[in-house]
N, C-alpha and C positions, 0 to 999 in steps of 0.2 A: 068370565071374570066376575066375582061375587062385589057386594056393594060395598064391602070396607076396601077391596082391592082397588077398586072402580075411584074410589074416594082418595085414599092415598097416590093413585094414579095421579090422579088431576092435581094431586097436592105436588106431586112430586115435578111436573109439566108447568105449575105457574112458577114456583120458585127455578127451574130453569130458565125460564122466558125472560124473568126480573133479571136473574144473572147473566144470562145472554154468555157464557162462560167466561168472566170476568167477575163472578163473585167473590163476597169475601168470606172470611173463614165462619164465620157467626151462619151465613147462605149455604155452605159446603157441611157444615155440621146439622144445619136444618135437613136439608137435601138425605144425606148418608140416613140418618135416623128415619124417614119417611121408605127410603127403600128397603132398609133394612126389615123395617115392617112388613110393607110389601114382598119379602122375600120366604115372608113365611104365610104367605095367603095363597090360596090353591090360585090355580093358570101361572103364578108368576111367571112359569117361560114362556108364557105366549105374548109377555110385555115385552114393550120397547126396552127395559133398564135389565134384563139379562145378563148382558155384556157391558153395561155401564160401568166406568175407572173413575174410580176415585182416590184424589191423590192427598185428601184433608192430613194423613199421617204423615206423609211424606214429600216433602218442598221440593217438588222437581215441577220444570216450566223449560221447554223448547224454545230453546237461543237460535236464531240464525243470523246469519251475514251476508250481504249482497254484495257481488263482487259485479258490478254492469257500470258502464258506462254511461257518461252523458252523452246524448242525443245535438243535434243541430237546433230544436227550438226547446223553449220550456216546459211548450205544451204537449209535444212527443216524450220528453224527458219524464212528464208528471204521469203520462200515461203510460211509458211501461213502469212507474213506481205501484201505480193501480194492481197492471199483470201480476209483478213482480211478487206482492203483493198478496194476491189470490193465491198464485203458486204455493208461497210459503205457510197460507190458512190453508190448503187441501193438505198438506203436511203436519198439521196441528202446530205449529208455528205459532207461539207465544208474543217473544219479541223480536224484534228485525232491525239491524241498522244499515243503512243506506252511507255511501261515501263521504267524504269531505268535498262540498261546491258543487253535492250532486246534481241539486238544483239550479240553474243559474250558470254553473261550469266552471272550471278550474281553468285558469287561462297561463296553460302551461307551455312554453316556448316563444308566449309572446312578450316583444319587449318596449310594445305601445310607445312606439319609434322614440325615446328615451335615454338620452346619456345624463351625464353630470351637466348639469348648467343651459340646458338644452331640449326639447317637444319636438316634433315635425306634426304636419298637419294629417299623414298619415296617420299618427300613434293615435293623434284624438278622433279621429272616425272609426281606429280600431273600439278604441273605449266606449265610444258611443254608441256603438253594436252591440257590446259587450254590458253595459248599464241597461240597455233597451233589455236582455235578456233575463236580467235579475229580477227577485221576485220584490214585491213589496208587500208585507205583513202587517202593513199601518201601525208602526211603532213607530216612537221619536227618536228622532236620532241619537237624543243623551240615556234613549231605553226609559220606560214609563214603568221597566219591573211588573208588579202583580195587577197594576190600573190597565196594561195591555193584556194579561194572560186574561182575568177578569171579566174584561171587555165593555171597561169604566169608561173609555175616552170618548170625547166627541166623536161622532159622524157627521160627516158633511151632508147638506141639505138633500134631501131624495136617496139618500144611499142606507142602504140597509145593514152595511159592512163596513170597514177600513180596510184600504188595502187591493187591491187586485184579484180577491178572491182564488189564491191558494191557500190559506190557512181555509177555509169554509172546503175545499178539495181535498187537503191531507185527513181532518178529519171525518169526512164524509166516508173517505178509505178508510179509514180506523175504524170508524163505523161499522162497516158493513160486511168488515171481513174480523171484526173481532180481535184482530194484532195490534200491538201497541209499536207506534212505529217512529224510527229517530232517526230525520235524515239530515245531510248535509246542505245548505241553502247558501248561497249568496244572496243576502237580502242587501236593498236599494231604501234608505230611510235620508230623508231629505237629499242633499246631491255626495253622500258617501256611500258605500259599500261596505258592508259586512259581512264578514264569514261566520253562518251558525251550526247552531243545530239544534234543533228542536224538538220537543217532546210531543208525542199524540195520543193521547188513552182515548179509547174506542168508548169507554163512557163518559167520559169528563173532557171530552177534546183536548185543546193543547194545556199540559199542563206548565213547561214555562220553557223557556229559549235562553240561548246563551250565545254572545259576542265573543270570537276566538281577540283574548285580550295582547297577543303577540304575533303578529304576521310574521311568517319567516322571508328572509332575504327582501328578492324583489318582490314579493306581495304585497311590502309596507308602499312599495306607488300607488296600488291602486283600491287596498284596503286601508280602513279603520282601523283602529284599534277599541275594542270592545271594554265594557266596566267589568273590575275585576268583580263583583256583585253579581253579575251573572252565574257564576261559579258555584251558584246554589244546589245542592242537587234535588233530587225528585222524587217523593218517595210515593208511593203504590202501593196495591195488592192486589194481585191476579193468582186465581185458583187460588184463597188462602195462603198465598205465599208474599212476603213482605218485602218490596225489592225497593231497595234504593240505589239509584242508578245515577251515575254523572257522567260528564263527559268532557275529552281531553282532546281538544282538537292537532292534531300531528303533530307539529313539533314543540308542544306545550305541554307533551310527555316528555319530553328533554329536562323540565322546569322543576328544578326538584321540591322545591317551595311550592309552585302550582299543584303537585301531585298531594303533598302533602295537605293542603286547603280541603283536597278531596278525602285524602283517607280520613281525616277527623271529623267528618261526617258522617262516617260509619257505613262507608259505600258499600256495596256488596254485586254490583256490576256497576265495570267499567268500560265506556263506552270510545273509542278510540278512531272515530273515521280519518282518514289522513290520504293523502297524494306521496305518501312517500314507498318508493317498492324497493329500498335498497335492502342487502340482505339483514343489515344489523336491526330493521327494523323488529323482527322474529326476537330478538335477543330485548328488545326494549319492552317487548306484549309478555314476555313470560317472567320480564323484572318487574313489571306491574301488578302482576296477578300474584307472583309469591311474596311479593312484599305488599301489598293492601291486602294477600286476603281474600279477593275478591275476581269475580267472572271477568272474563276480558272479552269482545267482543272488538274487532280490529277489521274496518272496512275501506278497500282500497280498490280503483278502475281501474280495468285492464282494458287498454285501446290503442289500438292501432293509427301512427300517424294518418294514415290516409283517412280515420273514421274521426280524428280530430273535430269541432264545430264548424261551419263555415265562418263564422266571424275570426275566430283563430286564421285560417289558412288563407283566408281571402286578403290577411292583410301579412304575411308572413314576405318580409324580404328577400329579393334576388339580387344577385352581383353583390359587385363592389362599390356598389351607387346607390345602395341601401339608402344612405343618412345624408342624401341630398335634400337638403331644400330644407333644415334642420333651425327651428327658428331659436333665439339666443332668448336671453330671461332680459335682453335690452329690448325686445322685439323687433330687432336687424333681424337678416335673412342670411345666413351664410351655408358656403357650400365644404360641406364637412368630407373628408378623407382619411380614413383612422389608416393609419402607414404601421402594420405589425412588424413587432421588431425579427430581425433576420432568422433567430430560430425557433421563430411558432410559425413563419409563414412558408411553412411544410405541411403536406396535408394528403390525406389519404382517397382511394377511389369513392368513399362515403362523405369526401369535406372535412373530414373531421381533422385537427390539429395534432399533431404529436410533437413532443420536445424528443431532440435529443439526450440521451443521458449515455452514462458510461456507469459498467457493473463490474464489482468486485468481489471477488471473492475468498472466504477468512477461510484460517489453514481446516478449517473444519466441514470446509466445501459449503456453507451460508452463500448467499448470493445475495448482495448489497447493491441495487438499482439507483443513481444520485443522475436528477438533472444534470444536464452539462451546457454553461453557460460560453459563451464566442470566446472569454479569457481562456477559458478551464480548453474550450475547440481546439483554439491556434496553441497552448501549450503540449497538449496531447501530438499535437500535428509535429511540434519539433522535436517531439519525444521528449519534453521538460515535465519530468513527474513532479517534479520537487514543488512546479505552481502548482498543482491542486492538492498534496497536503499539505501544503501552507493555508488554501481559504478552502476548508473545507465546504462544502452548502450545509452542511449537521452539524450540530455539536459531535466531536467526538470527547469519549474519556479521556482524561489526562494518563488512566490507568490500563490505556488501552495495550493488548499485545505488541512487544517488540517486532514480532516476524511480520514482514513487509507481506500487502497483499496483492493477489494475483489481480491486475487490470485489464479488462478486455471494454475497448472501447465500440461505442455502438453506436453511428452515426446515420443509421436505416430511419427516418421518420414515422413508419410502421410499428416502431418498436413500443412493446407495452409502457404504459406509465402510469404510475401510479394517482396522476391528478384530473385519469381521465377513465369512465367507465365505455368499454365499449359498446356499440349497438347489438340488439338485440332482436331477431329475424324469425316469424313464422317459420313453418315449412313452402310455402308459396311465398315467401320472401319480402315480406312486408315488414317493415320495420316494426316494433313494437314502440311509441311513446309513454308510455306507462303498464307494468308488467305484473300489478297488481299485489298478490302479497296477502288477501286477506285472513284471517287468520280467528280461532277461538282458543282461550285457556284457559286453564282453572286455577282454580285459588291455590294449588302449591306450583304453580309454573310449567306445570304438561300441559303442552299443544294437542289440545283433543279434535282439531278439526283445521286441515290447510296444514303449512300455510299454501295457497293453490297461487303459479305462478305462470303467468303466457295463457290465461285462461280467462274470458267473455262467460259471460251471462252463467256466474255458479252460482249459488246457493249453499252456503255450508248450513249444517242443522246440525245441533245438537242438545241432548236431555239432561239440563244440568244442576245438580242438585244443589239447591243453595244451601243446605244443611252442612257442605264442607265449608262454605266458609266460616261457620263456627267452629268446625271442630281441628279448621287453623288457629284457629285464635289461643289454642292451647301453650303454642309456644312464640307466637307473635300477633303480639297488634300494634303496628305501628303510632296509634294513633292514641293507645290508654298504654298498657302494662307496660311494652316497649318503648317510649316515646321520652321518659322520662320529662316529662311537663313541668317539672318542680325547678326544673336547668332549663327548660330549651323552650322559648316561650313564640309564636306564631300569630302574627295580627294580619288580615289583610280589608282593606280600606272597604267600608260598605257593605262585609259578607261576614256573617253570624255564623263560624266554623263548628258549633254545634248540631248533631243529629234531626234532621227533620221530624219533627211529628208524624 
């Protein structure tokens, strides 16, 4: 290799190093020009950059999705995010998102011995297994915003960190594998819990976290509720490509207000980990992506009861003596008996409950499935049809057909219902507790990758051009052309629904 080649070389080797492949476009344009040079200097093929891809013209970046489970501690859990991790940097793996409570764990089935009006000392040694497991990120409970991402707050005397030192871990991974990585956390910030998720650029560490600001159902016992100001989203550039990325924790895609907070910052990935594996979930990832516009990345655990946490299963109820010892909000002690009413307390070789119902059928052979409630039983039983079109359990039309319809009553416990999903079983027959689901899409709503379902430790990848999310915008953008702003006005409390810098 001659001396301008020699020269160019090394030019071309230090602005790789500085970029460590997370440059930015100004790096990428230096870079292409140096080789380009290089390309026409004799030996060029005996260099390393022969085969060197350059993507400066063209905004493509390798999306992946983890579909793995939480582990029994946080520190097995952190350590296959590491694996995990690597895996997806030998794959040229861009970005990555990791589940919802990856960290920390989703505490699903458990009911941290909990009625209305009512604690057992069980539920709080569950919680307290459960708290112990959560990470702490040394942020304040009311969120410090950008004085944490920053890393403006005090330290405590001798400490070199806030925190437990997982945030100094995620990004150390970010680090050294070059991925930009956004997982799910259960963070522990004075004596609440929160559900996040967090951002990690391999050069800038974390760039900011966000608090899921609506727990669904029973998650609101044992989470927080988060600032809607977190809702900020984040914007980058990796390989020259310009990503700003938010995130909608499971059922906070439901929130059509929440979503919209998002598209009017001009997202262009959307980051979606959740705990939910029902089918319509599929149908909500490709209503977000052709209606923002924008890449969808959708991360979801696939685990097997028995592979549950131990804090989960060690405090999981047996019998019917569950909610003994059940302390009152007077702090009495009483001995609790929940007496189900006569037709739920049917139940299948799996435990599981089924109602009764009775199915009908309209002159068009439709099959109409209707709970059947002890009134609706004992009428059926005297052959009294006329009780149950009098209370129907539905609305029916007023305009409904005259011709009377066919009744076949069905008093089998077994029988399907519609308020109950059934379980769902490997081939070695283990139940599945969450069945996974996760999924990628693109900005006009094709599922380019999943959704994978009954399936540990996948990995979906995919090469995704972010150049189609402009060349959606031709006929929609929710958030300018389509939006109609001048009628429909959107304020939410503490968050600046303007485009990041």
């Amino acid at each position: 290799m001659d001396r301008q080649a020699e020269r160019l070389y090394v030019t071309v080797q230090e602005h790789l190093q500085l970029s460590s492949e997370y440059a930015n476009k100004e790096d990428f344009v230096k870079i292409k020009n140096a080789v380009s040079l290089l390309q026409k200097t004799e030996n060029y093929a005996d260099s390393d950059f022969v085969s060197f891809n350059f993507n400066c013209e063209n905004e493509v970046l390798k999306l992946a999705s983890a579909q793995t489970r939480t582990l029994t501690t946080t520190v097995e859990t952190l350590q296959a995010l590491e694996d995990t991790t690597k895996q997806a940097a030998a794959q040229g793996v861009d970005i990555i998102l990791f589940p919802e409570a990856y960290l920390g764990g989703y505490p699903r089935s458990c009911g941290f011995g909990s009625v209305v009006g009512s604690r057992s000392e069980e539920g709080r040694e569950q919680f307290l297994r459960y708290f112990k497991e959560a990470v702490d990120l040394g942020d304040t409970p009311q969120g410090a915003g950008n004085d944490w991402v920053d890393r403006k707050l005090p330290l405590a005397r001798g400490k070199d960190f806030r925190g437990d030192g997982t945030r100094e871990e995620l990004e150390r991974i970010a680090r050294e594998t070059g991925v930009f990585i956004i997982t799910g956390i259960v963070e522990k910030s004075g004596g609440t819990l929160y559900c996040d998720a967090v951002y990690v650029c391999p050069r800038y560490g974390i760039l900011g976290k966000r608090r899921k600001v609506m727990p669904t159902g029973s998650e609101r016992l044992v989470w927080g509720q988060g600032s809607p100001s977190t809702l900020k989203a984040v914007a980058t550039e990796i390989k020259g490509v310009r990503v700003v990325m938010a995130s909608a924790i499971c059922w906070e895609n439901y929130m059509p207000l929440l979503r919209q907070s998002l598209y009017a910052q001009n997202v262009n990935l959307w980051l979606a980990p959740t705990a939910d594996a029902r089918d319509a979930w599929t149908a909500l990832m490709r209503t977000v992506g052709v209606e923002g516009r924008c890449w969808v990345l959708g991360s979801n655990q696939c685990v097997r009861k028995k592979d549950l946490p131990a804090w989960i299963t060690r405090s999981q109820p047996t019998g019917s003596s569950s909610n003994a010892g059940i302390q009152r909000d007077d702090g009495e002690e009483q001995d609790v008996r929940v007496e189900l009413p006569l037709h739920a307390q049917h139940g299948n070789a799996n435990g599981r409950v089924r109602r009764k119902s009775i199915i009908t059928f309209t002159e068009d052979k439709h099959e109409i499935c209707w709970p059947l409630v002890e009134k609706q039983k004992e009428a059926l039983e005297n052959g009294d049809i006329e009780q149950i079109d009098e209370e129907p359990l539905s609305p029916i039309s007023p305009n409904r057909s005259p011709h009377p319809l066919k009744t076949v009553t069905t008093l089998d416990p077994d029988a399907t219902s519609q308020a109950t999903t059934p379980p769902i079983y490997d081939a070695a027959g283990e139940e599945f507790a969450c069945r996974g689901g996760s999924i990628i899409v693109s900005p006009f709503g094709d599922v380019v990758a999943g959704p994978v379902w009954e399936a540990e430790d996948e990995l979906l990848v995919f090469e995704a051009d972010f150049e189609d999310c402009d060349r959606g915008r031709l006929d929609m953008d929710v958030a300018g052309s389509y939006s109609r702003s001048d009628a429909f006005h959107l304020t939410v409390d503490g968050l600046d629904l303007n485009p990041p810098p």
